[in-house]
MARMI-608446 format. One record per residue (C-alpha): residue in three letters; y, z, x. Coordinates in Angstrom, 3 decimals. Layout:
N
('ALA'; (Y; Z; X))
...
//
This chain:
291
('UNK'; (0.000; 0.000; 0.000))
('UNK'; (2.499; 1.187; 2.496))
('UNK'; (2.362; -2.368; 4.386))
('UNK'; (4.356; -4.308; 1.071))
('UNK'; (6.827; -1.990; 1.533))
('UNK'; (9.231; -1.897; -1.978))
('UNK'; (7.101; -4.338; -3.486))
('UNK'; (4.484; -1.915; -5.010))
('UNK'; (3.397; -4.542; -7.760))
('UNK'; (1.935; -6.698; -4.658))
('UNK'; (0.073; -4.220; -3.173))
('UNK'; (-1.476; -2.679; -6.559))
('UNK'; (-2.923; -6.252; -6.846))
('UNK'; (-4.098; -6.626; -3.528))
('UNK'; (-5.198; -3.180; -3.161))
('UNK'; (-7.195; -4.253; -6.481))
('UNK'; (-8.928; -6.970; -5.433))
('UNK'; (-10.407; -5.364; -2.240))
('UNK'; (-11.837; -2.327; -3.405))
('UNK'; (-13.138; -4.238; -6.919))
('UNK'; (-15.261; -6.573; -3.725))
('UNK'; (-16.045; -3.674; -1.837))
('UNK'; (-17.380; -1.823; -5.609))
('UNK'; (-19.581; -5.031; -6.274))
('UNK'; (-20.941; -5.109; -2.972))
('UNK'; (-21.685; -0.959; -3.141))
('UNK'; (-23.345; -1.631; -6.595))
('UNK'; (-25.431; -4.513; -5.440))
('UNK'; (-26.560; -2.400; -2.474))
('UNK'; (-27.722; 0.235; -4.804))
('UNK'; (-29.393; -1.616; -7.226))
('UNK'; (-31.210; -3.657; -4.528))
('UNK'; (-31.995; -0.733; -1.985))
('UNK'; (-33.064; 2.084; -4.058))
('UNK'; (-36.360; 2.116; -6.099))
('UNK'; (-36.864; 4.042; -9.107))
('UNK'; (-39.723; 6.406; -10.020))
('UNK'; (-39.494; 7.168; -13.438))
('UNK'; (-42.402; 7.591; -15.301))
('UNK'; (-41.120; 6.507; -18.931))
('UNK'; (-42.983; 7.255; -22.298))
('UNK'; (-44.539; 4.704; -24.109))
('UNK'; (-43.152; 5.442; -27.552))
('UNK'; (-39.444; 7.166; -27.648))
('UNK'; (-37.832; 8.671; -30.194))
('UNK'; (-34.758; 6.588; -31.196))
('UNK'; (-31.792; 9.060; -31.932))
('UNK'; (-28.677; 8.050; -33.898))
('UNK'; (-25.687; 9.870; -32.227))
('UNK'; (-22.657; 10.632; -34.118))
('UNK'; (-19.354; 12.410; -33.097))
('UNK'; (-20.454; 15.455; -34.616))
('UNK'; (-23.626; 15.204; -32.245))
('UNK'; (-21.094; 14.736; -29.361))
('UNK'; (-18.972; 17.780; -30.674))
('UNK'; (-21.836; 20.134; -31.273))
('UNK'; (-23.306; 19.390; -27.721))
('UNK'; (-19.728; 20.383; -25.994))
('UNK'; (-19.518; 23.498; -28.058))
('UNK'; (-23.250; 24.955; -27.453))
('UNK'; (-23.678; 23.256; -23.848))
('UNK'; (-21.493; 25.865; -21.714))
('UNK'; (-22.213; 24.284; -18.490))
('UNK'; (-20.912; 20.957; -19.906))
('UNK'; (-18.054; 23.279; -20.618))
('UNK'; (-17.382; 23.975; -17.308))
('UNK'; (-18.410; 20.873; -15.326))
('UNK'; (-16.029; 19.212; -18.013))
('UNK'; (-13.187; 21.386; -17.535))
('UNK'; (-13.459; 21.263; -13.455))
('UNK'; (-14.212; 17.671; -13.441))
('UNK'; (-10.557; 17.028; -15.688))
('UNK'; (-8.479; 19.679; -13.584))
('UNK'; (-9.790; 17.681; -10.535))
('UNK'; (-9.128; 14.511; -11.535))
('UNK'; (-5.573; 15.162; -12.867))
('UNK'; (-4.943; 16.731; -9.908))
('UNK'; (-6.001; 13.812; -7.440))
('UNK'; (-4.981; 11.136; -9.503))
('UNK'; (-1.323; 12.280; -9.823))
('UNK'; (-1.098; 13.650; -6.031))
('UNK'; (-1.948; 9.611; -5.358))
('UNK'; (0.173; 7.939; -8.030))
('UNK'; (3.291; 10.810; -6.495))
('UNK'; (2.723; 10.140; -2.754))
('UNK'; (4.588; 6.905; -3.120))
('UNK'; (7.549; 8.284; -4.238))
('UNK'; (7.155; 11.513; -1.967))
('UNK'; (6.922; 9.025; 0.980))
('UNK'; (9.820; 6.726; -0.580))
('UNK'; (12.188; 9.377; -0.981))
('UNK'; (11.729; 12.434; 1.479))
('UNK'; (9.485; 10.774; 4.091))
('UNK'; (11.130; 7.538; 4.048))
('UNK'; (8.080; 5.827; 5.342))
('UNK'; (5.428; 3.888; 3.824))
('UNK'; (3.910; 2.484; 6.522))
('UNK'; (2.403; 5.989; 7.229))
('UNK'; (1.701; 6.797; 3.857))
('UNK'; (-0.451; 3.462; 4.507))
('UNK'; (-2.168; 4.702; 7.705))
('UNK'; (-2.796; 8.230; 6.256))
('UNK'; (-4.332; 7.192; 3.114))
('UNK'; (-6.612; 4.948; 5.277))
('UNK'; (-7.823; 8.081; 7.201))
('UNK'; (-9.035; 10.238; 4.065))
('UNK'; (-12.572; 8.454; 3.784))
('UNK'; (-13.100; 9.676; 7.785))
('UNK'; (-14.601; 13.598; 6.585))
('UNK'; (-16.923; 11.443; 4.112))
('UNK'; (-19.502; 10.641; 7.624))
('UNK'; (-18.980; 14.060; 8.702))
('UNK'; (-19.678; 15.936; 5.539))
('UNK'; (-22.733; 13.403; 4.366))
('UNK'; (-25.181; 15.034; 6.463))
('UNK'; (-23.896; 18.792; 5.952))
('UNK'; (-23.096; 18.580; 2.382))
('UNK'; (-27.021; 18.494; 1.153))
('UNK'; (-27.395; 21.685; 4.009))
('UNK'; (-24.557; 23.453; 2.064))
('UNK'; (-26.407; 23.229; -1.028))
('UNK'; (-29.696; 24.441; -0.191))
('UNK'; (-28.224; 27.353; 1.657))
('UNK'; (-25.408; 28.865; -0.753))
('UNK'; (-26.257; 26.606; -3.937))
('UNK'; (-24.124; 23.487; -6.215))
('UNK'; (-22.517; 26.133; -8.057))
('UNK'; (-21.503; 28.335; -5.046))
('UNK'; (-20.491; 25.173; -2.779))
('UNK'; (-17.995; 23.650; -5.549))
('UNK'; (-16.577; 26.690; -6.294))
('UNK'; (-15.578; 27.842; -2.496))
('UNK'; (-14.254; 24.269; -1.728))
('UNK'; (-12.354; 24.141; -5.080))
('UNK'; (-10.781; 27.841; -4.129))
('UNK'; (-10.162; 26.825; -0.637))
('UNK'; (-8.655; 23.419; -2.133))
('UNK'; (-6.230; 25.486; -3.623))
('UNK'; (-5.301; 27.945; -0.706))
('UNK'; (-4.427; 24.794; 1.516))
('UNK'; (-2.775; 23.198; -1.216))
('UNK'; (-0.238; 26.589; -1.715))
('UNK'; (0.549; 26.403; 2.280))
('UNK'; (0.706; 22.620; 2.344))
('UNK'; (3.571; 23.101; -0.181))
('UNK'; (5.545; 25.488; 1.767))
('UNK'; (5.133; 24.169; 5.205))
('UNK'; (8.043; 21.877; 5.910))
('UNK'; (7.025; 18.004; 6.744))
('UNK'; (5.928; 17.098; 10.059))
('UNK'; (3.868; 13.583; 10.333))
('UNK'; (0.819; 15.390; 12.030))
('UNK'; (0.996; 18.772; 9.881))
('UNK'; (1.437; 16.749; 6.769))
('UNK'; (-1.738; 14.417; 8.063))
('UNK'; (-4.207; 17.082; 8.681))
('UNK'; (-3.683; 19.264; 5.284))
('UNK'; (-3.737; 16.040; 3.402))
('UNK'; (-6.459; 14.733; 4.434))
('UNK'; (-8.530; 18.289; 4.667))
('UNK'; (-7.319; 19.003; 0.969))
('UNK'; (-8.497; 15.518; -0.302))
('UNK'; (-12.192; 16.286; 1.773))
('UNK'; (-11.999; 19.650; 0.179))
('UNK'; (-12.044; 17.883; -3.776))
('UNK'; (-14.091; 15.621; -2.953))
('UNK'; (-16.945; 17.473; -2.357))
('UNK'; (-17.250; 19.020; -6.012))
('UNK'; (-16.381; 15.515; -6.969))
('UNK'; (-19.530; 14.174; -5.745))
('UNK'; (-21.863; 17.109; -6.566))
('UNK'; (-20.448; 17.425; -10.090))
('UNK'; (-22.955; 14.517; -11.160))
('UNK'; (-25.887; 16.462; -9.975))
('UNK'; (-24.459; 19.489; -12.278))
('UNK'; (-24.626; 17.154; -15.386))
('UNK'; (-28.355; 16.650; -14.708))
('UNK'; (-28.478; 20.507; -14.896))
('UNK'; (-26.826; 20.424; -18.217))
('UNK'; (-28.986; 18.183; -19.512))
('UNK'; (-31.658; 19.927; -19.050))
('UNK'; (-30.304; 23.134; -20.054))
('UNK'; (-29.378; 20.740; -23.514))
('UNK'; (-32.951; 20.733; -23.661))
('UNK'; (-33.503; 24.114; -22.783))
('UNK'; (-31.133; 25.226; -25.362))
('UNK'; (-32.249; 22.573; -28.167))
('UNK'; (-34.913; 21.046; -27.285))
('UNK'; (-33.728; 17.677; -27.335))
('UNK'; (-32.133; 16.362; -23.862))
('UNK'; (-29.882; 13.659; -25.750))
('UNK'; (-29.111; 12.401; -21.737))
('UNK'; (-26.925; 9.657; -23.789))
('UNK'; (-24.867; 12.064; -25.682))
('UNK'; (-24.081; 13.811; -22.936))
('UNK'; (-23.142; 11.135; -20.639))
('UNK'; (-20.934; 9.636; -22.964))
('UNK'; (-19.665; 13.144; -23.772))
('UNK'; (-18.898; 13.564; -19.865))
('UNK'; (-17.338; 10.417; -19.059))
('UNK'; (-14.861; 10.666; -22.014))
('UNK'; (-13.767; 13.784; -20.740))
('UNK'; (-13.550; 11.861; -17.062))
('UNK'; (-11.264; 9.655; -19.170))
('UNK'; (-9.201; 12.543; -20.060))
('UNK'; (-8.357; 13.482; -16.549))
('UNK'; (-7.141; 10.244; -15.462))
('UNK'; (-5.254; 9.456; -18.360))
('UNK'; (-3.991; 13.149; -18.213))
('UNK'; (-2.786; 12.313; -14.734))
('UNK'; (-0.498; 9.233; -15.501))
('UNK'; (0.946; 11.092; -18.447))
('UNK'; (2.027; 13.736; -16.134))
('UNK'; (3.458; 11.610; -13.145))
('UNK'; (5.352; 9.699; -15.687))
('UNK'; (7.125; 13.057; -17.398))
('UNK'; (7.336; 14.423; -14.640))
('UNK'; (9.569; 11.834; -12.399))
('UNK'; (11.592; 12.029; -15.833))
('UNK'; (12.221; 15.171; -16.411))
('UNK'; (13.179; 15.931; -11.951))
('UNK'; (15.603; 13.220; -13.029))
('UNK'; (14.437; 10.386; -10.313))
('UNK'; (16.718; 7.667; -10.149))
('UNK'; (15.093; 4.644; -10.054))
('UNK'; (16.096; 1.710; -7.500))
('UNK'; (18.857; -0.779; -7.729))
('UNK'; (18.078; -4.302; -7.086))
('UNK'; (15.037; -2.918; -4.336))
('UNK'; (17.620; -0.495; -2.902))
('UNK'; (16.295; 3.091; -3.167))
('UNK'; (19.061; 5.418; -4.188))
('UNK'; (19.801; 9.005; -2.970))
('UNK'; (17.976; 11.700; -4.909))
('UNK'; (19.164; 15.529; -5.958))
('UNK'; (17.633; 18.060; -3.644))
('UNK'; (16.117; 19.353; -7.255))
('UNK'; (14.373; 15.637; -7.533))
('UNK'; (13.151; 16.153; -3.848))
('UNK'; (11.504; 19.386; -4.619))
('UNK'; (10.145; 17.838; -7.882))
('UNK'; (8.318; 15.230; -6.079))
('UNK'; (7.206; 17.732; -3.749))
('UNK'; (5.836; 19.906; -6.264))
('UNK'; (4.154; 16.901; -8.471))
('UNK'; (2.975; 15.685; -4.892))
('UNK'; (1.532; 18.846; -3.832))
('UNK'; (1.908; 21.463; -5.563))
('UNK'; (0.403; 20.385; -9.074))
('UNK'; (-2.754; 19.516; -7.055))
('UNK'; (-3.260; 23.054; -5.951))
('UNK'; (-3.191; 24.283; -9.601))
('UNK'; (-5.519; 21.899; -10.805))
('UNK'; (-7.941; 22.870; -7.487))
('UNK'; (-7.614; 26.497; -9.221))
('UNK'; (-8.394; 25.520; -12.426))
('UNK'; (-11.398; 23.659; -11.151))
('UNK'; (-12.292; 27.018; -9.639))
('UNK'; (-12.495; 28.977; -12.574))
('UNK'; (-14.133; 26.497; -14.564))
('UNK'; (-17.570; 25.889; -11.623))
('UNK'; (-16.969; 29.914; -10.982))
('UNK'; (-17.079; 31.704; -14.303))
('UNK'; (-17.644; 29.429; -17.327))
('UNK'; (-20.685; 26.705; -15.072))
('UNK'; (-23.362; 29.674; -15.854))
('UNK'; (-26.627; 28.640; -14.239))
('UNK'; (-27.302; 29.950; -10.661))
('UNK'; (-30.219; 28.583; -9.083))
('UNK'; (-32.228; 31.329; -10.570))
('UNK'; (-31.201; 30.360; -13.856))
('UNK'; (-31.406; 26.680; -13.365))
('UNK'; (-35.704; 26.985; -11.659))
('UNK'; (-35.972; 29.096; -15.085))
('UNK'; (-34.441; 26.351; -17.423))
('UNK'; (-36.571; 23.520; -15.572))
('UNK'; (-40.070; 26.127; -15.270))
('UNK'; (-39.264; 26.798; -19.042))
('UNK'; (-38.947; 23.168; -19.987))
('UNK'; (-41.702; 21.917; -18.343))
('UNK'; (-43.741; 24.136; -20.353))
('UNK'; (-42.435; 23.096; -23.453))
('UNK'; (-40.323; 25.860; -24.029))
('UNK'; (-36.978; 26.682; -25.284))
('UNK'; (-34.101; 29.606; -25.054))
('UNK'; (-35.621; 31.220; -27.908))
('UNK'; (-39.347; 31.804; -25.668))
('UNK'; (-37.909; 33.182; -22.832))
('UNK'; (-35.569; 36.059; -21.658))
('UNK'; (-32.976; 34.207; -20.474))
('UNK'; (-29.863; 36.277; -19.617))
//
């Protein structure tokens, strides 16, 4: 983005077209390289899903509750740090050639934290894992608000706070699989369909969540928008605004996200080997003690 300089509408496009390749060529990869072992019934029952069936499985499916609410606060946060670094680096940096270079850098902790990230999880568990890197989101988020911009400061918490969200971003899907079986657990019907659909709307939710508050929000600081491609000069309240928006917002959705995997997710591992021992019995909520 940073290399089209003011003309943003050029490098949404091209920016566009390169990672819709590089998506094609990831989803080809997957569908060719990865084999499938999924033993499938040979008669299914069909179910007709309503929205009452989507309702009823958010109210009674707490963990959905939680991954739901995490997975939102996350995404709201991300989506408008992104769509506010432009401005941030338009109007206080003054540079978009590094916002350019630094955004380039954020996918770097991905081949660090690919071969530690499945370690993590055995040792302190999903649950435990998104919830400390959520909290600790949040912590760096707080000082990278207060600490005054430096190129190489600003570079290192950015790209450390975007790791940090990323990692419950990518375990999150393994927590829906837990809540569909605890669907099961709980009803005795898995309804994996319902509750996809029922997570990605709420996915939906986040990201449209996030544009609605970028767009109030460079209202209400009272940005001034530019004048024939010349950026004008912006209120130190504006400034702080963008900051804020920037920055932040992002570490209040990371604590949101906390409290959601922390307190309202509800199935340790011990509850989660009881859910999938109980299930493969045939058994629901109401056969076990599960507490």
């Amino acid at each position: 983005m940073g290399m089209f300089g003011v003309n943003l509408a050029g490098g949404y496009l091209a920016s566009m077209i390169v990672l819709s390749i590089l998506a094609l060529i990831c989803y080809y990869l997957c569908y060719y390289l990865v084999e499938e072992n999924v033993q499938t019934p040979t008669e299914q029952k069909k179910e007709k899903s309503g929205f009452m069936d989507y309702l009823a499985v958010l109210v009674k499916n707490r963990p959905l509750i939680g991954v739901a609410m995490g997975s939102v606060a996350i995404l709201a946060g991300l989506l408008t740090n992104a769509q506010m670094m432009v401005y941030y680096f338009q109007t206080i940096v003054g540079n978009l050639q590094a916002m350019g270079f630094i955004t380039s850098i954020t996918i770097l902790p991905i081949y660090i934290l690919a071969p530690i990230l499945p370690k993590l999880v055995e040792k302190f568990s999903t649950k435990t894992v998104m919830s400390m890197t959520s909290l600790m989101a949040t912590g760096l988020f707080i000082l990278f608000q207060f600490t005054p911009f430096h190129i190489v400061s600003y570079t290192i918490l950015y790209v450390l706070g975007i790791a940090l969200l990323n990692i419950p971003m990518t375990l999150v899907w393994g927590m829906v699989s837990d809540c569909i079986d605890y669907n099961q657990f709980l009803t005795g019907n898995r309804q994996e369909g319902v509750i996809y659909g029922s997570y990605s709307f709420v996915r939906k939710i986040g990201q449209a969540l996030s544009g609605f508050i970028a767009g109030m929000g460079i209202s209400v600081i009272g940005y001034i928008k530019p004048v024939a491609g010349v950026h004008q000069v912006q209120s130190a309240e504006t400034l702080a605004g963008i900051s804020f928006l920037h920055i932040g917002f992002t570490a209040i959705c990371s604590f949101i996200a906390f409290l959601a995997f922390q307190f309202i997710y509800n199935l340790t591992d011990e509850r989660r080997n009881l859910v999938i021992k109980a299930i493969n019995e045939g058994k629901t909520i109401d056969d076990v003690d599960f507490k």
